[in-house]
C-alpha positions in Angstrom: -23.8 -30.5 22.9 -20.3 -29.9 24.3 -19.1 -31.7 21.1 -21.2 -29.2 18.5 -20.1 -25.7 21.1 -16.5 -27.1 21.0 -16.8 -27.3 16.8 -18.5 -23.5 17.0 -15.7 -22.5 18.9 -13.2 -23.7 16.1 -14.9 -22.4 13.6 -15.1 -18.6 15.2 -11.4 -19.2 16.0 -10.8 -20.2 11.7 -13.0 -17.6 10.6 -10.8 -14.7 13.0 -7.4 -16.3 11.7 -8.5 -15.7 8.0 -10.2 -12.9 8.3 -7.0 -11.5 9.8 -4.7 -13.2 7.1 -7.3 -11.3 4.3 -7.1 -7.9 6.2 -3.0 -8.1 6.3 -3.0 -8.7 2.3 -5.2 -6.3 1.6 -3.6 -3.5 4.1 -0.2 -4.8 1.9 -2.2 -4.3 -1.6 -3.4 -1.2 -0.5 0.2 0.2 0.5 1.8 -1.2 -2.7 -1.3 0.9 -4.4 -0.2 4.1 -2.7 3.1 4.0 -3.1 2.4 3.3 -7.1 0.4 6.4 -7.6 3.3 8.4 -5.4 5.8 7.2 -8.3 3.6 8.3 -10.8 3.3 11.9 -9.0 7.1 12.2 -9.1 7.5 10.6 -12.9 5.1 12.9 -14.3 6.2 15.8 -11.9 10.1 14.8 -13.9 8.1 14.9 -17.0 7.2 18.3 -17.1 10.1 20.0 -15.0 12.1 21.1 -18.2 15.3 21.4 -16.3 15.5 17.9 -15.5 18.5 15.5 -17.2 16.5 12.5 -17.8 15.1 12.6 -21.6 11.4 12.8 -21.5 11.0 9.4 -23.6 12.6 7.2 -20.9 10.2 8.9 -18.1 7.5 8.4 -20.5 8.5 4.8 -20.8 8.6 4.7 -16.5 5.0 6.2 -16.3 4.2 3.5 -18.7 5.5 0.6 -16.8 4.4 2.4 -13.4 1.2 2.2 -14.5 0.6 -0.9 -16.2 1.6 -1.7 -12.4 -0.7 0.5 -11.0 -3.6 -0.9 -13.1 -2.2 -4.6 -12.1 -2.1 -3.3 -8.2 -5.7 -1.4 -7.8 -7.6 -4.9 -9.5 -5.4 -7.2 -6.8 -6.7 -4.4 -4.1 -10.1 -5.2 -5.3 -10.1 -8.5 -5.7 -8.9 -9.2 -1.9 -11.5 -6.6 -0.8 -14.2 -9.0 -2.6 -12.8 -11.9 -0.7 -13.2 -10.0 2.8 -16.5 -9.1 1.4 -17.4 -13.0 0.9 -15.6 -14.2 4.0 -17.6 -11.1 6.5 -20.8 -12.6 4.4 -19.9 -16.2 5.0 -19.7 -15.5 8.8 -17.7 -18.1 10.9 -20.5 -21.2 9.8 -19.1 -20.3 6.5 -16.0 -22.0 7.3 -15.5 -26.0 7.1 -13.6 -27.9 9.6 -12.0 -30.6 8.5 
């Protein structure tokens, strides 16, 4: 018995450690995300200030790139989000100690 509370014990401890190690990755995704659709406030903000310097087709080309990155950032938010989804649904005799 002390063998089998000892192995439940481990596993709440695994499933806490990667549950944390999810949260921090998607906290980081979710930053990155924000900080993405900030750049594209300011680019497009450029874009239509007619007094600006920059030409309009290399800010066109930034927004572009910004979001293609944006796009790239919001599915990597969601995926982790899934994973912390599976993991809360797995529970902590989802996890295998080897």
């Amino acid at each position: 018995i002390g063998f089998i509370q000892e192995g439940k014990a481990e596993q709440a401890k695994l499933f806490e450690q990667q549950k944390s190690d999810i949260e921090s990755r998607l906290k980081a995704a979710q930053e990155f995300t924000s900080l993405l659709k900030l750049k594209m406030t300011a680019l497009q903000q450029e874009f239509y200030n007619f007094s600006n310097t920059t030409s309009r087709e290399l800010i066109q080309k930034e927004i572009s790139e910004t979001y293609q990155k944006l796009q790239a950032a919001a599915a990597e938010e969601e995926r982790i989000k899934g994973e912390l989804g599976k993991h809360l649904d797995a529970g902590p005799s989802g996890i295998q100690i080897k």
